[in-house]
Each structure stands twice: as structure tokens, then as C-alpha cells.
C-alpha positions as CSV (number, residue, x, y, z in Angstrom):
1,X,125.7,135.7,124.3
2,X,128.1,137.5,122.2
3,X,132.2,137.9,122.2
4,X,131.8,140.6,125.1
5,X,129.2,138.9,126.7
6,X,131.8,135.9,127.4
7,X,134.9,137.9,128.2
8,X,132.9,139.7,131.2
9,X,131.8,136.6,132.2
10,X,135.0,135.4,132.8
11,X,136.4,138.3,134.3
12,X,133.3,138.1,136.6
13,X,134.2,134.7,137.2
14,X,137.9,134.9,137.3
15,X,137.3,137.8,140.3
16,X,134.7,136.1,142.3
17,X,136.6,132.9,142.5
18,X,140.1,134.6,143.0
19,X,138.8,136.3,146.1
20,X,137.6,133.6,147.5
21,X,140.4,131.3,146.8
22,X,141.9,134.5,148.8
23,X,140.1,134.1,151.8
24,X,140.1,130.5,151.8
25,X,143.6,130.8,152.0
26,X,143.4,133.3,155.0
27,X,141.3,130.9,156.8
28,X,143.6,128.1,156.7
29,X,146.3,129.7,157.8
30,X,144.4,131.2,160.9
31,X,143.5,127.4,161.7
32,X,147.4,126.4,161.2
33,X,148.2,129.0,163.7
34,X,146.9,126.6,166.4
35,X,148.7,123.8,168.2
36,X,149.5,120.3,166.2
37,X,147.4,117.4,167.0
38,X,146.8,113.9,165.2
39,X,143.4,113.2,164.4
40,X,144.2,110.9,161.5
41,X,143.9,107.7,163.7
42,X,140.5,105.2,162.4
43,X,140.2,106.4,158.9
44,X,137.2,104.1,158.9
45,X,135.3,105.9,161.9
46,X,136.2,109.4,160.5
47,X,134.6,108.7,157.5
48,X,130.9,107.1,158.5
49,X,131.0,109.9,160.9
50,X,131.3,112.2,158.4
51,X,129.3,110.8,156.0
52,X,126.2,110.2,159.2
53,X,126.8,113.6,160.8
54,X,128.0,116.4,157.6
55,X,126.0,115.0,154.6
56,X,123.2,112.5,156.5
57,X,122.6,115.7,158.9
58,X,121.8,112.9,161.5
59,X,122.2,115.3,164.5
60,X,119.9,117.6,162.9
61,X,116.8,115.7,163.0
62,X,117.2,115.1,167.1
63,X,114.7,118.7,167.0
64,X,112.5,117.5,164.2
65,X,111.1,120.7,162.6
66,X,114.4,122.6,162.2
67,X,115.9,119.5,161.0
68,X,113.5,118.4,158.1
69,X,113.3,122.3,156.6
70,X,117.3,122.8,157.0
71,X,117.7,118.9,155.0
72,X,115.1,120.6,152.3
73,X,117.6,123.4,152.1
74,X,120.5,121.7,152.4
75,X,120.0,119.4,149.5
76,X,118.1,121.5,147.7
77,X,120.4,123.9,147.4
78,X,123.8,121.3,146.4
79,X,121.2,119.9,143.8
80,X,120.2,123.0,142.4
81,X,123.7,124.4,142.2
82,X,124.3,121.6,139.6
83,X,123.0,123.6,137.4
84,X,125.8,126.1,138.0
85,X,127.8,123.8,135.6
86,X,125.6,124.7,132.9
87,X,125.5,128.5,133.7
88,X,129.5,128.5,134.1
89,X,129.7,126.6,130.1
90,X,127.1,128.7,128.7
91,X,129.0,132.0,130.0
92,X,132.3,130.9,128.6
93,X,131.1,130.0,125.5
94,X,128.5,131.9,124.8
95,X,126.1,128.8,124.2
96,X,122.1,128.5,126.0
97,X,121.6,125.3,127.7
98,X,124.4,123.6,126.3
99,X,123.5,120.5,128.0
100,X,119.9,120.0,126.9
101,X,121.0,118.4,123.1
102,X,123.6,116.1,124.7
103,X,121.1,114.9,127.3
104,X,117.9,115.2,125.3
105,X,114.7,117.0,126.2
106,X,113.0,114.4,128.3
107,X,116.2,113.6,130.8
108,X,117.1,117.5,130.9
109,X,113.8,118.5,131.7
110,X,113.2,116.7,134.5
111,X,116.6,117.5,135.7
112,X,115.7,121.2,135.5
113,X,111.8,120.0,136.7
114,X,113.6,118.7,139.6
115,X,115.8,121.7,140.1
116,X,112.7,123.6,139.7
117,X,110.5,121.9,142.8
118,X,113.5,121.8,144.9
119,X,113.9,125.3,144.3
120,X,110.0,126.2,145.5
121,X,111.0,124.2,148.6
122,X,113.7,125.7,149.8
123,X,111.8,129.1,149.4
124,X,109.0,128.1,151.4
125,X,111.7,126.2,153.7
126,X,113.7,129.9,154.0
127,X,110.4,131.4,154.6
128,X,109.7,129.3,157.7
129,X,113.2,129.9,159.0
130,X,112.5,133.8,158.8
131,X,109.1,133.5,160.6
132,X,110.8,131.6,163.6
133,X,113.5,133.7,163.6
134,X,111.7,137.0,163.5
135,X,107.8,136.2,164.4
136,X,108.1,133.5,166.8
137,X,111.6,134.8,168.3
138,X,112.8,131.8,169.4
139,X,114.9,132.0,172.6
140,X,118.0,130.6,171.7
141,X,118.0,132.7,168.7
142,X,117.4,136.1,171.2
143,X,120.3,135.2,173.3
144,X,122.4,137.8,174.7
145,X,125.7,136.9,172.3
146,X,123.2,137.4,169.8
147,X,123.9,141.2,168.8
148,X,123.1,143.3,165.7
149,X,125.7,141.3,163.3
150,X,124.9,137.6,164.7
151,X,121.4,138.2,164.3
152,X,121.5,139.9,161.1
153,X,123.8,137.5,159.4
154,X,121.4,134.4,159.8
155,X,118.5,137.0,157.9
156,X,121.2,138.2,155.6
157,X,121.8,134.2,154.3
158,X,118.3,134.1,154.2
159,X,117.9,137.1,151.8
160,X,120.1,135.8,149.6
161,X,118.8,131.9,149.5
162,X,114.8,133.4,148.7
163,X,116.6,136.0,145.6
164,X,118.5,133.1,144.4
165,X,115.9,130.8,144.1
166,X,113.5,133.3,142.4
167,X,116.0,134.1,139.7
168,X,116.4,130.9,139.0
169,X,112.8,130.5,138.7
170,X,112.4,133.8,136.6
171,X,114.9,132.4,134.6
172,X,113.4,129.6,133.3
173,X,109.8,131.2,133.2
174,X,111.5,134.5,131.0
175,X,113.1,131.1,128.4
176,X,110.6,131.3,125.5
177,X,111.7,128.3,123.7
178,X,112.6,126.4,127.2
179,X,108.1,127.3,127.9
180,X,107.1,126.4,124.6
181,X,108.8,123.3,124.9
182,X,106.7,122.2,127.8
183,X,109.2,119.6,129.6
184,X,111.0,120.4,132.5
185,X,109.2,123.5,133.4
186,X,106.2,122.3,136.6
187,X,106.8,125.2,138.5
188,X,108.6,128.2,136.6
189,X,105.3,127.8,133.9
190,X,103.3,129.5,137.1
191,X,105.8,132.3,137.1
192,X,105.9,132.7,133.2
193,X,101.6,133.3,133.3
194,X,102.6,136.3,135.1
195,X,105.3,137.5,132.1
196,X,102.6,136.9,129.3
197,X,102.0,140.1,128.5
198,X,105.3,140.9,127.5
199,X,107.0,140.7,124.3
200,X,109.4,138.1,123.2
201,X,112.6,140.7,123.3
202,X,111.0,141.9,126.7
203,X,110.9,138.2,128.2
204,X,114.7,137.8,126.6
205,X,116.0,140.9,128.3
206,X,114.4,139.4,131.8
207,X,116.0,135.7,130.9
208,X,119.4,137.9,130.6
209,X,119.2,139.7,133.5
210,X,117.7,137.0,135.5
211,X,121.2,134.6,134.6
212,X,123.4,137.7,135.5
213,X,122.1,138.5,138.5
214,X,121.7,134.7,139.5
215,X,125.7,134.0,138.4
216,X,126.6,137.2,140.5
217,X,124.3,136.1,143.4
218,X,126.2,132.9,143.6
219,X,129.7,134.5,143.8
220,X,128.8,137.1,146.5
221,X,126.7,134.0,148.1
222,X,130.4,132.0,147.7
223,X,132.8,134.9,149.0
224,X,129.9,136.1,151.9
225,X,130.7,132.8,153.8
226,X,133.5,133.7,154.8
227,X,132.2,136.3,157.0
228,X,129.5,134.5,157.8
229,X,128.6,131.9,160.2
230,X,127.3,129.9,157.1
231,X,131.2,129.1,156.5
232,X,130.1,125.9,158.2
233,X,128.1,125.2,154.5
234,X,131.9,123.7,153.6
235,X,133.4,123.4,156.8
236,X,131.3,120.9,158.4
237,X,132.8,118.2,155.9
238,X,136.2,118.3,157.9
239,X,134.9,119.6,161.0
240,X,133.1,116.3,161.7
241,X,135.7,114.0,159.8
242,X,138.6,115.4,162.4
243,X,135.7,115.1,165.3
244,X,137.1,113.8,168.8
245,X,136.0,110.1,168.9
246,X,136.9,109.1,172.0
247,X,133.9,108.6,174.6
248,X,132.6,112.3,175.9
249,X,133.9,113.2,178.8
250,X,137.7,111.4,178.5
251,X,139.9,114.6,179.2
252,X,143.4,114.6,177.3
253,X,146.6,114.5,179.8
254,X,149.8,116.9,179.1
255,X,152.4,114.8,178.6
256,X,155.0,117.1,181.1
257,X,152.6,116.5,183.7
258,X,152.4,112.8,182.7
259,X,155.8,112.3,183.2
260,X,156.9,114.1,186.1
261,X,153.8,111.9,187.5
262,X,155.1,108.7,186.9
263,X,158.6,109.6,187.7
264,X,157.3,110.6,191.6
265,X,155.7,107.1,191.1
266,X,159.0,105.4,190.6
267,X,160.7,104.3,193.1
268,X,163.9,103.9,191.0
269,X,164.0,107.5,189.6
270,X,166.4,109.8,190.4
271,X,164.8,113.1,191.3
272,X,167.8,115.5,191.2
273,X,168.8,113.7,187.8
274,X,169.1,116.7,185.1
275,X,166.3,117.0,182.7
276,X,166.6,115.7,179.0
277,X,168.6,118.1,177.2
278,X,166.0,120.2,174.7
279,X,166.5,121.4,171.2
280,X,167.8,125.0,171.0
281,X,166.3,127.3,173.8
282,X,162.8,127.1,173.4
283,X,160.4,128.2,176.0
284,X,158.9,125.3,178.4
285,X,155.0,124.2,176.9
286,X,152.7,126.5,178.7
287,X,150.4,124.4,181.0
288,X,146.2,125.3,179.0
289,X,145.3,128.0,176.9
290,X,144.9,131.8,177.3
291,X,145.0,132.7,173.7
292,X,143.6,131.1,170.2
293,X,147.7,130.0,169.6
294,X,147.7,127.8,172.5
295,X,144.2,125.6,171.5
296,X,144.8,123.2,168.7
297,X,144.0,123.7,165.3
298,X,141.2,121.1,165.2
299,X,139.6,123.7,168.5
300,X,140.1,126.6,165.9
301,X,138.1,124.3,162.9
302,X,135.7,124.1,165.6
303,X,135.1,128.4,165.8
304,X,135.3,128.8,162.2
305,X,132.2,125.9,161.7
306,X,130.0,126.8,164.5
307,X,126.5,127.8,163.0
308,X,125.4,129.8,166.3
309,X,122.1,127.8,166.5
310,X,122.0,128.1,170.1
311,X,121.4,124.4,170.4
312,X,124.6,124.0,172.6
313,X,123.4,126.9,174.6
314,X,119.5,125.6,175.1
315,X,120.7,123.2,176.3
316,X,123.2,123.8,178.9
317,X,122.2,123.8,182.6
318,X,124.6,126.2,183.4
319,X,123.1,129.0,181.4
320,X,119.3,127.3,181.8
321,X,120.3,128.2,185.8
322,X,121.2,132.0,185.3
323,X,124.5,131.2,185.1
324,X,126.9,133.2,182.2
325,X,128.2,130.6,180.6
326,X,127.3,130.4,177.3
327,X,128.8,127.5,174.8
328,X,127.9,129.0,171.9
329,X,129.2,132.6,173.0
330,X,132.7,130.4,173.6
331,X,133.0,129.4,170.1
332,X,132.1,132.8,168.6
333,X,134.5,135.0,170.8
334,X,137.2,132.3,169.9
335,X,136.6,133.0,166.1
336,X,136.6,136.3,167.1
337,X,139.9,136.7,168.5
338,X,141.1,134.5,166.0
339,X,139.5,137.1,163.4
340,X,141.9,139.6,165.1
341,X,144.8,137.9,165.5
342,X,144.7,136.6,161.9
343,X,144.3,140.9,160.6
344,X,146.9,141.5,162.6
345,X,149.2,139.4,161.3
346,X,148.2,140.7,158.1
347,X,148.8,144.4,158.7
348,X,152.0,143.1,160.3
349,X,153.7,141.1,156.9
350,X,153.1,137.9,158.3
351,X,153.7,138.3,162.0
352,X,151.9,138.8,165.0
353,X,152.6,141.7,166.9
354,X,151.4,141.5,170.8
355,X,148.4,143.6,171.0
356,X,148.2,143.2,174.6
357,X,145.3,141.0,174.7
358,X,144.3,137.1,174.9
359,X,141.3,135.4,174.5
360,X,141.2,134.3,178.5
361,X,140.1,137.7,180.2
362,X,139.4,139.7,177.2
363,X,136.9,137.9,175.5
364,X,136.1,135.1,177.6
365,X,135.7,135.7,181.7
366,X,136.7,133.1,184.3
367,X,133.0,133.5,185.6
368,X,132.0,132.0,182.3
369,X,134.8,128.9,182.5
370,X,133.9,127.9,186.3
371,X,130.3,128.1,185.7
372,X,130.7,124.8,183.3
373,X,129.7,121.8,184.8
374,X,131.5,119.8,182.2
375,X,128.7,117.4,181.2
376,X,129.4,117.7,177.7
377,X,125.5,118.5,177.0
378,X,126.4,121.3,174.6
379,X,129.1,118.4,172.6
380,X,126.2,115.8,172.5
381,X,123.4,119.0,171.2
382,X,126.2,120.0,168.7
383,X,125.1,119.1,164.8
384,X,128.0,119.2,163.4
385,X,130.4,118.0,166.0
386,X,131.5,120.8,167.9
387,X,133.6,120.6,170.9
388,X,133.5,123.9,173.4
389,X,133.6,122.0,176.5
390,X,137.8,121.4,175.2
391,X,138.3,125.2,175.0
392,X,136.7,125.5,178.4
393,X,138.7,122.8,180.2
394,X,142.3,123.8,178.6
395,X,141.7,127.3,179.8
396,X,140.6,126.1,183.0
397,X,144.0,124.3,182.8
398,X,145.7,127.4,182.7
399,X,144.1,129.1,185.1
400,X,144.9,126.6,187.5
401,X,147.6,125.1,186.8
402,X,149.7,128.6,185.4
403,X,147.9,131.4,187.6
404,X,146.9,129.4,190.6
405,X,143.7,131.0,190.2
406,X,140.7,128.2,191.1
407,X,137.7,129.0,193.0
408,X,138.6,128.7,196.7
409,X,136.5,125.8,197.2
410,X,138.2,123.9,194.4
411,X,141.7,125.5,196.0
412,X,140.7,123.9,199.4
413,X,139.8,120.5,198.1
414,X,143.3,120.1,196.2
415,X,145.0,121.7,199.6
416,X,143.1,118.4,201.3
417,X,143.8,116.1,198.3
418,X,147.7,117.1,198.9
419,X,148.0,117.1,203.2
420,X,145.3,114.7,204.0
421,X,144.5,112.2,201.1
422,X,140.9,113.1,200.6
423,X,139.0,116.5,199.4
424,X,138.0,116.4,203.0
425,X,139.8,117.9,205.8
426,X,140.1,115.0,207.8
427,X,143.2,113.7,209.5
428,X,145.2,111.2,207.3
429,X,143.7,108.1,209.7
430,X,140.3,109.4,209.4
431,X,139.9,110.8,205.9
432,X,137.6,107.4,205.3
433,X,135.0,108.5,208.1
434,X,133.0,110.4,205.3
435,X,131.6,106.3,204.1
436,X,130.4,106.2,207.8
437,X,128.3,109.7,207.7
């Protein structure tokens, strides 16, 4: 490489990172925009269930083939990306393989003979993917949330993983010195039979290109994800360290409700005693959610990681009954209204200017939230620790408890709850007759 080579390398370099570093920064304050909550309790537990869930993919494995080809890509994709190292030195200083005289011939090629098998397997891994997505059609991959862009995007990552992989191959194969060596080189000496009847500044003009376009396939790879459900690639990490880890199917309490519980409760409490005097004049806590601001940030993680597998979905016997409900569908039209809400607060200067919508009623229906039989079967499918079954119930809080808007049935049996102690309409001396039935 010479002088020039170098100094668009790190422009390159300097531009790709910059935007992402841009983004990144867009996506945390999108999740900040939710409500606090304290999931630093059990450092311990946080980080095995990281360490089990994000980077042993033990959840994936529970459907076997999926799981063993997305491990294969997984690692073999981290592992290969090592190499990036290498690229990134060799671009700022204008070197070739810098590494291989510090590390010798026999330890750097079977780092790069590694690299080089893990690459082959990730292809033919990627391949698979692409025939069950597109040949077999699975059915949780044909769902109806699954329009033009969802479906697209998984083929799009897919693109990009099969380029990748073969420039890196081509690479090595195009290396004169790097083939005539003979170490390191088990799978890319294949690909360079098929260069042979090129020259020696032919084969150097493919190496060249082969680095560029792999370097520049990296940082569009890098600064796609954030489009992309493949954000999950780095958000998992957190996503499943901040996981809920209380047993499934614990509901959380609001604390105004708590209260004003326990003071009924009390036979000592004063119910005409003033309220506790609250800073400034803030509005009273709104009772659920109807909008991304009212779910907590760890909820909003939770939109941003979801990979749309459908596994959630497959497996909820809501939707496997007819019924709309769709987990998966939750999580992507919260990270859609969250997509919005975040633009508009950055057409806006940093504020959000009502647009006259929420996420309850606008995105998501109240037929979709009633049809949820809260069984937490789409938490428990989840491979990376997603929680919709918390959006569901908070907006089921609000709907309740803010717009008094149940089912009837669930209105009657709350009616009976309140006048006659049981969901039954009994009188108060009979409401245990039901044991008797």
C-alpha cells in the first residue's frame, strides 16, 4: 500500500465508524426515553445468565438444527473478524500481514487455516438458512407481520455474510507469497486453482480489491445493524444481562396502587388525611402503558434485540388458535413506534412533539392484548431473553385501570369480586356454593 493508499483507508475508516458511533448514540437515547427501573440487583445471576444465554446460545439449541448452524455462524463469524485487527494495522500503515513475522509462519497460519474453515462453514451454514427461509418457507418465517422489509432484511444479512466470507477467501487465494508459502491456506488453495491462469500483477490486483471490498463490507455490515433486526448481534450481551429473573409469571405491583391498598387495610389510617405533599406540580404516574415513554427502558432493549425468529410466535397458543395476537409482531411494532418517536425528536431539536398517535391503538389493537393468555410461552421460547408478555400486561393495565375498557366478562367478574366477594354472582352468604357444584 502506498501514502494514498493509507490516508483513504482511514478516512474510510474514520467515516464508517463515525456513523456508527452516530447511530449507536441515537439508539441509546431512544432506550433512555423509557421509564427507570433497577435491574442491577444479583450481579452474580446477571452474569452466568449472560454468559449461558448471549455467548453459550443455550436457548438456541432447544430447536436443534437452527441452533447448531446459527452457533457455526455465530462463532465463526467473532473468530474470523479477528482478523479485522490485521486488516485495520495493515491499512494504516501500509504494511501486508503485519502479524505473520511477530507470530511466525506455523502459529499464523493455522490462525488464518482456522479463519479459513470457519469461514467455508459459515457459508455453507448461510446457505442452509437461505434454503429454509426461501425453499422450505418455514411458517413462522411466512407470518403475517412478516412484510416486504422483515422478510427481506433476514436475506439481506445473509447476502452480505456469503460476500464477506468469499472475499476473504479470494483474498487469501489472490496472496502469491501467502500460497506459495503453503501454511495456513486448507481451503483458500481450492479457490486459488481457479486464479492459475492469471498473472502475478493480475492475482495482486484481485488480492487488492478483494481487501477493499472485504474492509468496506465490514463497515456497511457494522452501520446496516442498526436498521436491521441483526442489532441483536451486540445487543443480546445486555439484553440478557438486564433479563427479568424473577420466576415467569410474578407480575410487578404499582406502588400507588400498593399503597392506597394497604392504607384501606389499616384500620389506623386516616382516609381523609391529605396526601404527601409532591415535588413541584408534576402530573400523577399514569396507571400502564399506551406509548413506548411509559414501558421501561429495559422493555425498549427488549424491541431493539428482538431477532423476529418467530419462535415466540410458534409457539403461542393464542395465535396457534386463530387468534391475532402475535408476540413477535408486539416487539416489532414497539421498535417501530419507538423508530418514530425517536425521528421525531430529531426533526424537532431534541423534543417530542405530539404527533397524535401512541403505540396502544395505533400499532398495537386491544384484540391483540386480550387474546394473551399470559402463559409466558413466548418468554420461555425467547433465545435471547425477551419479555413481550410485560408490554402486554402494562398496556392491559392501562386499559383497565385508565380507560375502564376490559372485556365485559372480565368487567363482570371484578363487578362480583367488588359487591359479592367472589367472580361469581352469588349472594355474599353463598358465594362458597360454587365448591359444592
Amino acid at each position: 500500500m502506498d501514502y494514498l493508499s493509507s490516508v483513504l483507508f482511514v478516512f474510510t475508516l474514520v467515516i464508517g465508524v463515525g456513523f456508527f458511533a452516530t447511530n449507536v448514540r441515537k439508539l441509546i437515547r431512544n432506550i433512555k426515553l423509557g421509564k427507570k427501573i433497577d435491574r442491577t440487583d444479583n450481579k452474580s445471576a446477571r452474569w452466568k445468565n449472560m454468559i449461558r444465554v448471549a455467548l453459550g446460545q443455550s436457548k438456541m439449541v432447544s430447536r436443534p438444527i437452527a441452533g447448531v448452524l446459527h452457533i457455526i455462524v455465530y462463532v465463526g463469524f467473532i473468530i474470523i473478524n479477528v482478523e479485522l485487527l490485521e486488516i485495520v494495522v495493515d491499512g494504516i500503515l501500509g504494511t501486508h500481514r503485519v502479524f505473520q513475522p511477530f507470530l511466525g509462519d506455523t502459529l499464523y497460519g493455522f490462525l488464518i487455516g482456522t479463519f479459513e474453515v470457519l469461514a467455508l462453514l459459515v457459508f455453507i451454514s448461510v446457505i442452509i438458512f437461505w434454503l429454509r427461509r426461501n425453499i422450505a418457507r418455514l411458517k413462522r418465517f411466512m407470518s403475517q407481520e412478516m412484510t416486504r422489509w422483515p422478510k427481506n432484511d433476514g436475506n439481506y444479512i445473509l447476502y452480505f455474510e456469503m460476500v464477506l466470507m468469499s472475499l476473504f477467501l479470494v483474498m487469501n487465494a489472490a496472496d502469491v507469497s501467502f500460497q506459495q508459502a503453503g501454511v495456513g491456506n486448507p481451503i483458500s488453495q481450492y479457490v486459488a486453482s481457479w486464479l492459475s491462469g492469471f498473472r502475478v500483477e493480475q492475482l495482486h490486483t484481485i488480492e487488492t480489491w478483494a481487501w477493499w471490498l472485504h474492509i468496506i463490507g465490514i463497515l456497511i455490515f457494522l452501520n446496516y445493524l442498526y436498521y436491521s433486526k441483526h442489532l441483536h448481534i451486540l445487543l443480546a450481551f445486555p439484553n440478557t444481562f438486564y433479563a427479568n429473573l424473577n420466576p415467569k409469571g410474578k407480575f410487578t405491583n404499582l406502588e400507588s396502587v400498593t399503597k392506597e391498598v394497604k392504607m384501606m387495610m389499616d384500620p389506623n389510617a386516616d382516609p381523609y388525611a391529605e396526601p404527601e405533599a409532591s415535588s413541584g406540580d408534576e402530573m400523577p404516574e399514569k396507571f400502564g402503558a399506551s406509548d413506548v415513554a411509559d414501558l421501561n427502558w429495559v422493555q425498549l432493549l427488549n424491541a431493539y434485540t428482538c431477532t423476529e425468529c418467530g419462535r415466540c410466535t410458534s409457539s403461542c397458543p393464542a395465535n396457534l388458535t386463530g387468534k391475532k395476537l402475535s408476540p413477535r409482531a408486539i416487539m416489532m411494532k414497539t421498535r417501530d413506534r419507538l423508530e418514530e418517536v425517536g425521528k421525531n425528536i430529531d426533526l424537532n431539536r431534541g423534543v417530542f412533539v405530539d404527533d397524535g398517535k401512541q403505540l396502544l391503538g395505533d400499532y398495537i389493537t386491544p384484540e391483540e392484548l386480550w387474546a394473551c393468555t399470559s402463559c409466558n410461552a413466548c418468554v420461555e421460547e425467547c433465545p435471547i431473553e425477551i419479555d413481550p408478555l410485560s408490554i402486554i400486561m402494562d398496556m392491559r393495565r392501562y386499559l383497565v385501570m385508565e380507560q375502564s375498557a376490559a372485556p365485559q366478562e372480565l368487567n363482570m367478574m371484578m363487578t362480583n369480586i367488588e359487591n359479592n366477594g367472589a367472580p361469581w354472582q352469588y349472594s355474599q352468604m353463598d358465594r362458597l356454593n360454587w365448591k359444592d357444584e
